[in-house]
DRENDO-1510 file (C-alpha; in Angstrom, 1 decimal, always signed):
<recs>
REC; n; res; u; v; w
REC; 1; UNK; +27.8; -55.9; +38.6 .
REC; 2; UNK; +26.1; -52.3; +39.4 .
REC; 3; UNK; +25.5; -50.7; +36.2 .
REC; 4; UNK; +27.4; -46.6; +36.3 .
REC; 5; UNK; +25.5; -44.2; +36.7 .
REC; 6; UNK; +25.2; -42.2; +33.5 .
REC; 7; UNK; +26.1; -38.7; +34.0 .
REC; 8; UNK; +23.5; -36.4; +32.3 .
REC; 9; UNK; +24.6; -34.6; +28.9 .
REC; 10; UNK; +25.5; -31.5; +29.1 .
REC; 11; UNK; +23.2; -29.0; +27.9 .
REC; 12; UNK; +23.9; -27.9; +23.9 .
REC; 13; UNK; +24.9; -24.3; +23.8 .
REC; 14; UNK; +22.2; -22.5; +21.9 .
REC; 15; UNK; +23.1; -21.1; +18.5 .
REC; 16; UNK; +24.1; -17.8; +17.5 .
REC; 17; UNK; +21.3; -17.4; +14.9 .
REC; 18; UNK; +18.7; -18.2; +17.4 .
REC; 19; UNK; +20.4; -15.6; +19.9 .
REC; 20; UNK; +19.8; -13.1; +16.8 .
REC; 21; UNK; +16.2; -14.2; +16.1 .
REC; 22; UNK; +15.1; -14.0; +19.6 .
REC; 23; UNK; +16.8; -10.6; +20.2 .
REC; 24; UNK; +15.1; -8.4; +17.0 .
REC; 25; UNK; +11.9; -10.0; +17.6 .
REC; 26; UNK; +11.9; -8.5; +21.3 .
REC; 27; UNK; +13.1; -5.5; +19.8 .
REC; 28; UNK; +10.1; -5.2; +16.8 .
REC; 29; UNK; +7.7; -6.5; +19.8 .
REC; 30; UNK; +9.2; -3.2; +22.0 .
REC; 31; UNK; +9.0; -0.8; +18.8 .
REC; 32; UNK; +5.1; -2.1; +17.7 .
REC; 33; UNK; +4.1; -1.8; +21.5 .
REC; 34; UNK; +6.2; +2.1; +21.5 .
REC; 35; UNK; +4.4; +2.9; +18.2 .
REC; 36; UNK; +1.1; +1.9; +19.6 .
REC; 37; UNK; +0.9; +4.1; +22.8 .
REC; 38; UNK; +2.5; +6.8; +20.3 .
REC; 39; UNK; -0.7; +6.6; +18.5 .
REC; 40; UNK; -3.0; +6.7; +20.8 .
REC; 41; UNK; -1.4; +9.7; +22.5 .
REC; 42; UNK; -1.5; +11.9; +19.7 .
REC; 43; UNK; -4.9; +11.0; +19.4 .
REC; 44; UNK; -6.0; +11.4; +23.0 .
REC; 45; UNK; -4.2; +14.9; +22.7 .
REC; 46; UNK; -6.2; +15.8; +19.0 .
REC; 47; UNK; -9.3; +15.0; +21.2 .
REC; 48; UNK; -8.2; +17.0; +24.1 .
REC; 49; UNK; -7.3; +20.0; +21.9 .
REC; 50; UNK; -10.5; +19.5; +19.7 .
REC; 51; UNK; -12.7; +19.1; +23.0 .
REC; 52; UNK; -10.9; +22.5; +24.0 .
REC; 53; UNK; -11.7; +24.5; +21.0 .
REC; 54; UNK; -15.6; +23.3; +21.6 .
REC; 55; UNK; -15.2; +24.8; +24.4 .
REC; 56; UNK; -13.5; +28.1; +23.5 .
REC; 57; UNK; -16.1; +28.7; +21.3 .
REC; 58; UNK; -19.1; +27.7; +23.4 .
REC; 59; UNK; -17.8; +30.8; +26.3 .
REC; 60; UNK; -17.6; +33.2; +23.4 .
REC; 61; UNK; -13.5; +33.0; +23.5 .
REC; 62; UNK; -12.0; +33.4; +20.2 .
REC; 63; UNK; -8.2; +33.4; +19.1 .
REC; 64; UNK; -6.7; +35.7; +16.9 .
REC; 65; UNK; -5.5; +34.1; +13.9 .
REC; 66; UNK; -2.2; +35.6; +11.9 .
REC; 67; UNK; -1.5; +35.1; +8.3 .
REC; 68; UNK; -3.0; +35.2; +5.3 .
REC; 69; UNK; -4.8; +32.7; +2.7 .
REC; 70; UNK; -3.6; +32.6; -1.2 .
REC; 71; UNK; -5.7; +32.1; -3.8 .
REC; 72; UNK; -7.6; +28.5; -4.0 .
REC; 73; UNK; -6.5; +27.0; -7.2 .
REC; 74; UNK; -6.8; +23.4; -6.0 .
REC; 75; UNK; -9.2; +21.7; -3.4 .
REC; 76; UNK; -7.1; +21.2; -0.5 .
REC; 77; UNK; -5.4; +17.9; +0.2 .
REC; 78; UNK; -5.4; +18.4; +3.8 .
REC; 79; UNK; -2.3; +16.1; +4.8 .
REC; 80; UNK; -0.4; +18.4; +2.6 .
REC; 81; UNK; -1.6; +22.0; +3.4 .
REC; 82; UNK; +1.3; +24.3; +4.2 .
REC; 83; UNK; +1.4; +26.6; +7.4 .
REC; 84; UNK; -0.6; +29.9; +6.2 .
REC; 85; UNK; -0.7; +31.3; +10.1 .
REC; 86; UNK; +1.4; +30.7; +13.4 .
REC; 87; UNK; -1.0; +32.5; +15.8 .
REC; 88; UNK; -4.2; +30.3; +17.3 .
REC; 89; UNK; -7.1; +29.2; +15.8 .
REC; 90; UNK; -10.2; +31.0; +15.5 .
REC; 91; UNK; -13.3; +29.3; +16.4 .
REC; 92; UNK; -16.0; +30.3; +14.6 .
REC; 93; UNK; -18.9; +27.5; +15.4 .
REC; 94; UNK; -19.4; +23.9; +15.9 .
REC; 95; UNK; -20.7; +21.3; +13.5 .
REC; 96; UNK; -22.2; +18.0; +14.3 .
REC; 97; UNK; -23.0; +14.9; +12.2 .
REC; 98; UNK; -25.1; +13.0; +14.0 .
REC; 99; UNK; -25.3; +9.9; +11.8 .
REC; 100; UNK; -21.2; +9.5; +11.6 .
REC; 101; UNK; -21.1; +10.7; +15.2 .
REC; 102; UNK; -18.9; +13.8; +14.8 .
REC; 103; UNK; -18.8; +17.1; +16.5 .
REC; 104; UNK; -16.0; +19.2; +16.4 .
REC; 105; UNK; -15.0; +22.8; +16.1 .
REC; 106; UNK; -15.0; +25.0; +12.7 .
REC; 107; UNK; -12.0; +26.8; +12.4 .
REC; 108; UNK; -11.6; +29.6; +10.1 .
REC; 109; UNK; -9.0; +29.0; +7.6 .
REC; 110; UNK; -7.6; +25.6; +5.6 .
REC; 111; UNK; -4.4; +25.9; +7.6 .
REC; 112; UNK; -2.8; +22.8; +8.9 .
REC; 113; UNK; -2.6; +23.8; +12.1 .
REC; 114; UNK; -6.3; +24.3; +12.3 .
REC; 115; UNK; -7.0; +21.5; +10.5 .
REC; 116; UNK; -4.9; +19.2; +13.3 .
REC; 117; UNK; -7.6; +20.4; +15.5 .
REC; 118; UNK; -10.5; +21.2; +13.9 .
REC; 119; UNK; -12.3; +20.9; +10.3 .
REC; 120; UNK; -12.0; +24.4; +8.6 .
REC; 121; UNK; -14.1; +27.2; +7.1 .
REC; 122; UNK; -12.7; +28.2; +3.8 .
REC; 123; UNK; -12.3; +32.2; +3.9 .
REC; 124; UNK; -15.2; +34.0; +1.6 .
REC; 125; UNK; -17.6; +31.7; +1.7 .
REC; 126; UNK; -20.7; +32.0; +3.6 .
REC; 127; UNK; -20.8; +31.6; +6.9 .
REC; 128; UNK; -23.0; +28.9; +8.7 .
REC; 129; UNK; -26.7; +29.9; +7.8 .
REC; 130; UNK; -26.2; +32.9; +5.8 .
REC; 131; UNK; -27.0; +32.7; +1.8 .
REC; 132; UNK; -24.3; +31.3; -0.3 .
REC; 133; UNK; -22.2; +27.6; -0.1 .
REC; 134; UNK; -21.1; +27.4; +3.3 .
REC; 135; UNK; -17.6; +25.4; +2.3 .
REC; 136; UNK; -15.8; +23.4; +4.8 .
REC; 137; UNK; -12.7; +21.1; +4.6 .
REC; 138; UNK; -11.2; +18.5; +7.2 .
REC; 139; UNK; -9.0; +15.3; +7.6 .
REC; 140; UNK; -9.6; +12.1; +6.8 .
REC; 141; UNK; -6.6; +10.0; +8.6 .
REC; 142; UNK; -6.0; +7.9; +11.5 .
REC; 143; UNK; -3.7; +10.4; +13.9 .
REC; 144; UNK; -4.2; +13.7; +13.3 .
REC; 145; UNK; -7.5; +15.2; +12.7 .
REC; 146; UNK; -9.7; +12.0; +12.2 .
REC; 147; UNK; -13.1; +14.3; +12.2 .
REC; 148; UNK; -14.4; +13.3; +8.3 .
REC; 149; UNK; -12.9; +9.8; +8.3 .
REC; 150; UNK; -16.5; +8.2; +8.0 .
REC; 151; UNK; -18.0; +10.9; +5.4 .
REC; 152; UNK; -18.4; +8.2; +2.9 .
REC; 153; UNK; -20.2; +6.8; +5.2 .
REC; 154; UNK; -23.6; +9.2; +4.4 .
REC; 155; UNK; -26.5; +8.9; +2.4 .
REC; 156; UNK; -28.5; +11.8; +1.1 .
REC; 157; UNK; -31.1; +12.9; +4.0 .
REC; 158; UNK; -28.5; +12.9; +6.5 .
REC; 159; UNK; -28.5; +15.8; +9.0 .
REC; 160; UNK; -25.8; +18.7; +9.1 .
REC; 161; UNK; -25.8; +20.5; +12.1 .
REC; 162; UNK; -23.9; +24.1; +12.4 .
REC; 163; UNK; -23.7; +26.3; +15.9 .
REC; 164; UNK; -22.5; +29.7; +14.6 .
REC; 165; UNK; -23.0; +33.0; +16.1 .
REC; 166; UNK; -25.3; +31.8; +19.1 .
REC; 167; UNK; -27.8; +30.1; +16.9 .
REC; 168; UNK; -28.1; +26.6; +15.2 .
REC; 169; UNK; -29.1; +25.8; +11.8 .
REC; 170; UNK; -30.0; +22.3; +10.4 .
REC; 171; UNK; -29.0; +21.2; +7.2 .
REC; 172; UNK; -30.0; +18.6; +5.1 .
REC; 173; UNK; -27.5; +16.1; +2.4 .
REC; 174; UNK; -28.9; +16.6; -0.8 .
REC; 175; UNK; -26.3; +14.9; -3.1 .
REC; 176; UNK; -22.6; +13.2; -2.4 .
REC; 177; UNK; -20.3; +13.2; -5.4 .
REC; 178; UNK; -16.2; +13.1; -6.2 .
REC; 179; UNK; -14.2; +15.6; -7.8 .
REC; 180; UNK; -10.6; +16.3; -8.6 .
REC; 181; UNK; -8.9; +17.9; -7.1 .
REC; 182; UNK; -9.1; +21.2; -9.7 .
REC; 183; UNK; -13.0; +21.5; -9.6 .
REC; 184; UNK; -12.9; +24.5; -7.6 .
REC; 185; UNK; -16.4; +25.3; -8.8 .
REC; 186; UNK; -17.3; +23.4; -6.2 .
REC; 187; UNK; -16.4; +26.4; -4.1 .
REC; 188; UNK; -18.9; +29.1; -5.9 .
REC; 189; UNK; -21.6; +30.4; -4.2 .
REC; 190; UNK; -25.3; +31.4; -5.0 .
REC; 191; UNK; -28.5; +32.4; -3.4 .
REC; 192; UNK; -29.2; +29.1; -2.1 .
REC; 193; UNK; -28.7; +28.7; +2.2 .
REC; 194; UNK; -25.9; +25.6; +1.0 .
REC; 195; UNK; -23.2; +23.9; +3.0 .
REC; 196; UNK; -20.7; +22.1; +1.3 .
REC; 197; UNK; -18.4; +19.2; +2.9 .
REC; 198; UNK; -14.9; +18.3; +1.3 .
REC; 199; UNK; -12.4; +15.6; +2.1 .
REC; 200; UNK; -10.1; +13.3; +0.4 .
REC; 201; UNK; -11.0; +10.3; -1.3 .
REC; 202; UNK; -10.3; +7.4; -1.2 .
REC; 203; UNK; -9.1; +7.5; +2.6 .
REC; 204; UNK; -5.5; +7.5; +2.7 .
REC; 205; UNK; -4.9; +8.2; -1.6 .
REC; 206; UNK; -6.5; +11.3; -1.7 .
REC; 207; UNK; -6.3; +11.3; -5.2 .
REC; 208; UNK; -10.0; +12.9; -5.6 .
REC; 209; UNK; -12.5; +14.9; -3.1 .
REC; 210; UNK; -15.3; +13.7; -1.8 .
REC; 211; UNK; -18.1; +16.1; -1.8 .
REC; 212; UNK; -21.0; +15.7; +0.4 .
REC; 213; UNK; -23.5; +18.9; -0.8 .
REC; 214; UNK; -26.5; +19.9; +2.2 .
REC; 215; UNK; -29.2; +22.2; +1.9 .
REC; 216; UNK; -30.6; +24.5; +4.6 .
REC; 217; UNK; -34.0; +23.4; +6.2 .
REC; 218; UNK; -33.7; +24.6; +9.7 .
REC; 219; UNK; -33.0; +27.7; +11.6 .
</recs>
């Protein structure tokens, strides 16, 4: 006697957990692949508008900037800097670290707008290459304004390189130190040609400054 064929089992209907699981994880996969090319469009822009500042400056094209500064009672977290001015940024040089592989525009001012862009010039200091402390500021993050992410990164000997008013002047790191946030004497000048950097420390806690101090020995 022929055995029956055995019709094949029908197929078990998957659960609705499963259903659930495999949805939200194409959903997180779509938001992590969104949040990726968000990222690297704001930075492609940062670079853009950065790259166009260089430029604005290198054809002798500077913005008018409107607003005014208060008082510096604190070093500048720069994530957290209010809007001082709405008008565009003036360019006032360029500044290049060769062994971190930076160059990017000095803006004048410790706005947040200029500092999305550029690193910034804090008003009544000296200016690239004149006497006095040459004092500027800029991000350390990983969107906007990445320009002194890799400032820890330097070691005393390191070359600061300035482009202000036509000329270029060569400095030279002399000592790195932290500070809070309060030491504004950081800021005071004297009759030595000094530049000094400031960011936030540690990246991403900014609970000090990072201070990287250079002394003039080219121009």
């Amino acid at each position: 006697m022929a055995k029956e064929k055995q019709l094949p089992a029908k197929k078990e209907r998957e659960k609705p957990s499963r259903r659930i699981v495999r949805v939200l994880s194409l959903i997180l996969i779509s938001a992590g692949l969104l949040l990726i090319l968000a990222v690297a469009g704001v930075k492609w822009y940062t670079n853009d508008q950065q790259n166009a500042l260089i430029r604005q400056y290198e054809t002798g094209r500077a913005a008018e900037v409107t607003g005014k500064g208060e008082k510096m009672t604190m070093l500048p977290n720069p994530d957290d800097l209010l809007q001082v001015g709405k008008g565009s940024i003036e360019v006032v040089g360029v500044l290049s670290i060769p062994a971190i592989d930076v160059r990017v525009a000095i803006g004048e001012g410790v706005d947040k707008k200029t500092l999305k862009y550029a690193v910034g010039h804090f008003k009544g200091t000296a200016l690239p290459g004149e006497a006095g402390n040459c004092c500027i500021t800029g991000h350390r993050s990983y969107a906007w304004g990445e320009f002194f992410n890799r400032l820890g990164e330097m070691a005393k000997g390191d070359e600061v390189i300035a482009q202000y008013g036509g000329d270029t002047f060569t400095y030279t790191v002399s000592d790195i130190f932290v500070v809070d946030p309060e030491d504004v004497w950081v800021l005071n000048s004297n009759d030595a040609y000094e530049m000094t950097l400031i960011t936030c420390t540690p990246i991403r806690v900014a609970t000090q400054r990072l201070i990287i101090r250079c002394d003039l020995t080219e121009k």
